[in-house]
C-alpha positions, 0 to 999 in steps of 0.5 A: 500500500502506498501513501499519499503526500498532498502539499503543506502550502496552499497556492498563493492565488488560491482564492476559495478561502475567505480574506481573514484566512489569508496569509500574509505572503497573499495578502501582501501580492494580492492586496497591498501590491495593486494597490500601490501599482494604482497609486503610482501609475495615477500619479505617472498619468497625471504627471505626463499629462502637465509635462506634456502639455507644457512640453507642447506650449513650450515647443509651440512658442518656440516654433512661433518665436522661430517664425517671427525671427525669420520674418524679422530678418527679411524686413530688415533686409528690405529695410537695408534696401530701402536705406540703400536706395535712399543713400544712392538718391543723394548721390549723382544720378550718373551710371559712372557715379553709381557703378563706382559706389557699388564696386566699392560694396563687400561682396556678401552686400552688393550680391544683395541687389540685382538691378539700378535703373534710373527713369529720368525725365528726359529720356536720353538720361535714363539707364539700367545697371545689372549685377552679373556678379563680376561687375555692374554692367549698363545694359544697353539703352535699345536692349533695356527699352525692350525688356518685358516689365523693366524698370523703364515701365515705371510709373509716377504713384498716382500721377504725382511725385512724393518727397521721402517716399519708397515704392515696393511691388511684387515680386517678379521675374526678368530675363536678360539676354546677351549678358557678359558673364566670365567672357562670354554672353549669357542669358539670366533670369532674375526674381526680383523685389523692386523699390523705387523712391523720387529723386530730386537735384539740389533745388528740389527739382524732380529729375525722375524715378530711382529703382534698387532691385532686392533679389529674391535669392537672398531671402531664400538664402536667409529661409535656408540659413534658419532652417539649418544647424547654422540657426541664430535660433538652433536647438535640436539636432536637425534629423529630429526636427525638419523645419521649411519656410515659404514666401507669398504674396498677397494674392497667395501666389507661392513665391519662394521656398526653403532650398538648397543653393549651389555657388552663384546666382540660384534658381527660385522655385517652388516644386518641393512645395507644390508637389501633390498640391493642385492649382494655378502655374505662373502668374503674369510676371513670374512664371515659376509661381504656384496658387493652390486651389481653392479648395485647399481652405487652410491656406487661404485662411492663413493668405486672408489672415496675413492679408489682415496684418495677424499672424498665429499658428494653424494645424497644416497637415492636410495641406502638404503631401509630404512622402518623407512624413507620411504619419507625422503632423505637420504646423504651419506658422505664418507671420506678414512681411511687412514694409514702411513706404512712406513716413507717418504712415502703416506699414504696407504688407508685402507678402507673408512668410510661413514656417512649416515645422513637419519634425517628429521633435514633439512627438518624440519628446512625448515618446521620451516623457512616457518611456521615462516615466513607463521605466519610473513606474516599473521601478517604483512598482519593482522597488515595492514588491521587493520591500513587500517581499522582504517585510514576508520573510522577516515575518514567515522564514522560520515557520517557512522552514520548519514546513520545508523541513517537515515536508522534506522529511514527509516525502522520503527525501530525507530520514534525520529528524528535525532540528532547525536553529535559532527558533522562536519558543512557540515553533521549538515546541511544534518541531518536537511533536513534528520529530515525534509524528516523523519518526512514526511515519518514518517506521510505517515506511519501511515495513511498508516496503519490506512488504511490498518487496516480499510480494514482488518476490513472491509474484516475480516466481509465479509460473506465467502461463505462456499459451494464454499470452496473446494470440501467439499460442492459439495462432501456432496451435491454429498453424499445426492443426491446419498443417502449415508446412512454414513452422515459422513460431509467432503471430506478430504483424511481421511474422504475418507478412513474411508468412505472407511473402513465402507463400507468395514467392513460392508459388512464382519460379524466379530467384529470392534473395533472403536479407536479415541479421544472424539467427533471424531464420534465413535459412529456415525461411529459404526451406519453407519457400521449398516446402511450400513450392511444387518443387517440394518433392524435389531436394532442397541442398543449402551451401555456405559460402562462407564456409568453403574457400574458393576452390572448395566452394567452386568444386561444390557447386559446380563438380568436377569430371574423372581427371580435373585435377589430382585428386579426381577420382571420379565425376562430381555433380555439383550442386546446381546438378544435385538440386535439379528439379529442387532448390539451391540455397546459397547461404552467406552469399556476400562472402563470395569471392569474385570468381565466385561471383562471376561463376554464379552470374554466368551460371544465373544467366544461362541456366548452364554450368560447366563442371571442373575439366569439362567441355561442356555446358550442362543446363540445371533446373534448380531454383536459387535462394540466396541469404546474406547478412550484410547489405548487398547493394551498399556491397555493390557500390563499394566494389566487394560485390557484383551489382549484375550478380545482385540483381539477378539474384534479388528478383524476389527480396524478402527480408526476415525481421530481427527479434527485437522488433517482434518482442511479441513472439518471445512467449511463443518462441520460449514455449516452442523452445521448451517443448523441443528441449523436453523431448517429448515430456513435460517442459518445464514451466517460465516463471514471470520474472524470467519473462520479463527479463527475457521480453526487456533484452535486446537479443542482438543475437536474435532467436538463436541467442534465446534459444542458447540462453533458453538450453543453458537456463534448462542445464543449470535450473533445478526444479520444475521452473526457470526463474529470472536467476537461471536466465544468463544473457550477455557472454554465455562464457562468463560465470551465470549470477544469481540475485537472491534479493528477488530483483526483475533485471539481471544484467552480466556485465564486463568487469572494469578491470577487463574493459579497461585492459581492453581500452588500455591494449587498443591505446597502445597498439594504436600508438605502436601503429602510428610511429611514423612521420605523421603530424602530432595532431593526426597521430592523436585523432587517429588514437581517439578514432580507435579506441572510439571503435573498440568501445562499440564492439560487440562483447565476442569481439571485445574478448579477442580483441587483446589476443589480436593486438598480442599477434598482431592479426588473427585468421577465422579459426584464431578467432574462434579460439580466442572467443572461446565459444562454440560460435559458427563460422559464418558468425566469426566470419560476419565478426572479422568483416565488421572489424574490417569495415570499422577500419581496425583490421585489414584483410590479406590473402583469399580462400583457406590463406586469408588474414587479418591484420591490424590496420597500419602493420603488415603480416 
């Protein structure tokens, strides 16, 4: 009888018992931790949610604060213009006077300007300069009447002159043609902000128009600057926060945008812009500019706002298609650009600026806040559990383990008594009647399992009756009763199917090549296609041809005549003569040489031999059934073995199954083996025990290795019963142990000392073998390999193995002695070509002179 152990501690999330119940370990994870993970994570929600908003006001302010300085600097480069222009009025109003002055100017400052051009009032005085970048070149006075919205176009504000007063129009675009640049002529095109102011001699006589063009170029020039890490405003990195700027005019014509420019005069554009956005291209006096549909309502919201002088911020997402920020939001700060005409009066408003700022900058803030106070939160929660933790084990340590002590000593693992110290008084007191409740459970224990040993014993040398163990017994009765000719012992799937492939391939006349391990019942399979063929009445003659060495083995199967050699007295049939009208069974027929070979190929394909000494081909009708233990088609690829022999021979194939995958006929295999043993009386009976020693063996010697282990049990078992004791498996040489304690497993193993001299002769013939000029690293790879090998031998050749080493090879019949067991020749034979074929030995010689040498020696 057993006894049952439940857990001493419930599961801490067992729930079922009500809250005054609980320990203090749950009350602290189930009540105490979500409570303060609540608390904390409601103070985590509300201070990212100030942050953030602050963080966002701050950013917007910013942002605005950036828009405003870039709208700042341009009116102070049109103020700077307007100055100039003024400076330029006082002066002589002579194209000589005023190319002086501005060839005097810094470069970064006379770029600023790409036209000067004087309308006087009589038109023989008037003249245009144009910057080219090298000089100031007077266009001439034919070429400059021609050019479409020239300054020679301009007109007096309202029909009269204003003193102290500068005229600003809107931007456009001039083309010139033939314009010396570095030698040679060229055509530019200028975008161009053009002011204009009266100027008057000494007398205050008005003398005409004076007209100072601001290029455009140096307004997109002061929008890339603020954009970039080279900012007055600079912050953040650049590849986090992506800021672009456009000017407008006030009819929302896009003028200019944020852009790369190269060394020289650069192009104005608006493409990046205006990509995806639909309206109107061009309009009269600058083509490149862009008006968005109607239907963009935003921003023309923000035209009519800068039209009215305000500037603020506005959600501009919907307006952009900005494929480099496809889920990122995109504001648009815009500010008016505004220009003081006339003194005592509002400023007029040029155009308007507007800064889009399309970064990740805020969001990513927002990420980091979050992530910060997500990692804040675990930590504190973290932080928490622990001091939960550690406040339950300065409480529940020592009644936790005492119960782990108890516990321990309650499952087995363990038969001391308790004795924890330091305890307090209440707990030494219960480790005292705990140590009293253990040690009885400790004495119940053990005459528990002195009984149950008893009556395993007892049931382990109960007599199991093999007939009523499965179908096996009724089906080898149904099988004699019905006078089966195969006498092939089990019911298993495989017996059934190679039943099934004999009676198959008895009934066709083609050729069979039976495959299987040793003592599989090759032959016995062979004799059964016999029986149950026509050819039954006829003689069935088995040959080993690993038995006979060539001569030998060609003289029995094909015979000799009177004369062939010395020693022929008379004629000789043969075998293939023998079994005219039978069968021929060619057992081991790997071992064939390969005149052999040849000779049964011949034979195989003619149907005629042709006897020692003779002239003549003598036909045969006799039916080949070949057996081989080893694998002839990997024997054909590696040479040892014809492949044309191998399929003429394996017309029909059948394969024998090994013991070990039909475990189920062992009880039928035993009772037929002792029923053959009792000749005829009462067979002794198999008690359970053995059985189940004989059904958990792997038998690599298949059913002739339980038949040998079934006769040495009957040799040496006394009385009516074959107990697990008498049953002996392993070496058959080796001294047969018995276990008095009753135990199911008998296992006869090789002594260490015996493995080890082994191991240690393998070592030492390798490092004889291997003195030669071989590296270092070789020579020990090479050990390893064979003391590898001589590990995985089977227990007959591990027993020779130190006689081979000692002679330095062995032949067959040397082998049989130095196992020591009556073992066939055909097994010593199947030994040696594994211990070929594992690289430790080397064959020399054929027939009768055939040697095994070590690898690596010769003879």
């Amino acid at each position: 009888m057993r006894y049952s152990y439940p857990p001493i501690l419930n599961p801490v999330l067992n729930l079922e018992r009500p809250l005054k119940e609980w320990s203090i370990t749950r009350l602290l994870l189930l009540v105490g931790t979500p409570l303060m993970a609540a608390v904390m994570l409601a103070m985590t929600v509300s201070t990212y949610r100030i942050t953030t908003h602050y963080l966002s006001r701050a950013y917007a302010r910013n942002a605005h604060t950036r828009a405003l300085a870039l709208a700042h600097t341009i009116e102070n480069l049109l103020l700077d213009a307007r100055f100039e222009l003024e400076h330029i009025a006082g002066m002589d109003p002579t194209p000589d006077s005023i190319q002086r002055y501005m060839a005097s100017k810094p470069e970064a400052k006379r770029r600023q300007y790409a036209e000067i051009a004087f309308h006087a009032v009589e038109t023989k005085q008037n003249f245009l300069l144009l910057n080219t970048g090298e000089q100031i070149w007077r266009v001439p006075d034919d070429k400059a009447s021609e050019i479409k919205f020239g300054t020679i176009h301009k007109r007096e504000r309202g029909g009269r002159a204003v003193h102290d007063y500068v005229q600003i129009d809107q931007p456009v675009q001039v083309y010139y043609t033939s314009v010396p640049v570095a030698g040679t002529p060229q055509n530019i095109e200028l975008s161009v902000i053009r002011l204009s102011t009266p100027v008057y001699d000494s007398a205050r006589t008005f003398l005409g128009y004076l007209t100072l063009s601001l290029d455009i170029v140096e307004m997109q020039r002061i929008m890339t600057l603020f954009s970039s890490n080279q900012s007055p405003l600079y912050i953040f990195p650049q590849e986090k926060e992506r800021v672009s700027s456009f000017f407008f005019d006030l009819s929302g014509w896009l003028i200019s945008e944020t852009g790369p420019l190269g060394p020289g005069r650069g192009h104005i554009s608006v493409d990046a812009i205006r990509t995806g956005l639909q309206g109107d291209v061009g309009r009269p006096g600058f083509a490149s500019a862009f008006r968005p549909s109607p239907q963009y309502e935003k921003y023309w919201a923000v035209v009519s706002a800068v039209q009215s002088g305000r500037d603020g911020e506005a959600d501009f997402s919907n307006f952009l298609n900005d494929p480099a920020n496809p889920e990122r939001d995109h504001f648009l700060y815009y500010v008016p650009i505004r220009f003081q005409e006339e003194e005592q009066q509002n400023p007029a408003i040029v155009g308007g600026l507007g800064c889009i700022d399309s970064s990740f900058m805020l969001k990513s803030s927002r990420y980091e806040i979050a992530l910060a106070l997500s990692v804040a939160w675990m930590a504190a929660l973290v932080l928490t559990v622990a001091a939960f933790f550690y406040v339950n084990r300065r409480i529940s340590r020592p009644l936790k383990a005492l119960t782990a002590a108890t516990e321990k000593l309650a499952l087995g693992e363990d038969s001391s008594i308790l004795g924890l110290s330091p305890l307090p008084k209440e707990l030494r007191h219960l480790q005292n009647a705990m140590n009293v409740l253990v040690l009885q459970l400790h004495a119940a224990r053990e005459e528990t399992k002195v009984r149950q040993i008893q009556a395993l014993e007892e049931l382990q040398r109960q007599p199991v009756c093999l007939d009523s163990l499965g179908e096996a017994g009724r089906y080898i009765d149904k099988s004699f009763e019905n006078g089966a000719p195969f006498g092939i012992v089990g019911a298993s799937q495989a017996v059934r199917n190679l039943n099934a492939m004999i009676q198959k391939a008895a009934q066709v006349m083609a050729d069979v090549l039976v495959i299987g391990e040793t003592g599989t019942g090759k032959e016995l399979t062979a004799e059964a296609i016999h029986r149950a063929s026509t050819r039954a009445s006829r003689p069935f003659i088995s040959i080993n041809c690993g038995a006979l060495d060539e001569n030998l083995l060609m003289d029995a199967l094909f015979g000799h005549v009177k004369g062939a050699f010395s020693e022929a007295k008379g004629d000789r049939k043969g075998a293939f003569l023998a079994a005219s009208g039978g069968t021929l069974h060619l057992d081991e027929i790997g071992n064939a040489s390969p005149k052999v070979q040849q000779a049964l190929l011949r034979a195989l394909a003619a149907r005629t031999i042709r006897p020692l000494g003779s002239d003549q081909d003598q036909p045969f009708d006799a039916r080949v059934i070949a057996a081989t233990n080893v694998d002839l088609l990997e024997c054909s690829r590696n040479g040892s073995f014809r492949e044309d022999l191998y399929y003429r021979l394996a017309v029909i194939t059948i394969t024998t199954p090994p013991l070990r995958d039909r475990k189920e006929d062992i009880p039928s295999l035993v009772r037929h083996f002792l029923k053959a043993q009792s000749a005829g009386g009462t067979p002794p009976e198999l008690s359970r025990g053995a059985l189940d020693k004989l059904m958990n063996h792997d038998w690599p010697g298949n059913i002739r290795e339980l038949r040998n282990s079934i006769t040495r049990a009957l040799t040496f078992a006394e009385g009516d019963i074959l107990l697990a004791e008498h049953i002996v498996l392993g070496q058959p040489g080796t001294q047969m142990a018995t276990d008095m304690a009753g135990q199911q497993d008998v296992q006869i193993q090789r002594p260490a000392a015996e493995t080890s001299t082994v191991t240690q002769a393998a070592a030492e013939d390798t490092k004889a073998a291997q003195q030669t000029s071989s590296p270092p690293v070789a020579q020990t790879r090479n050990n390893a390999r064979v003391m590898s090998a001589v590990q995985e031998l089977n227990a007959r050749q591990r027993k020779a193995w130190p006689t081979i080493l000692k002679n330095g090879g062995t032949n067959r019949a040397q082998y049989q002695d130095a196992v020591g067991e009556e073992i066939s020749i055909r097994t010593a034979q199947y030994d040696l070509q594994e211990l070929v074929s594992r690289g430790l030995l080397r064959k020399t010689g054929k027939g009768p002179s055939s040697r095994y040498v070590l690898t690596g020696r010769e003879q």
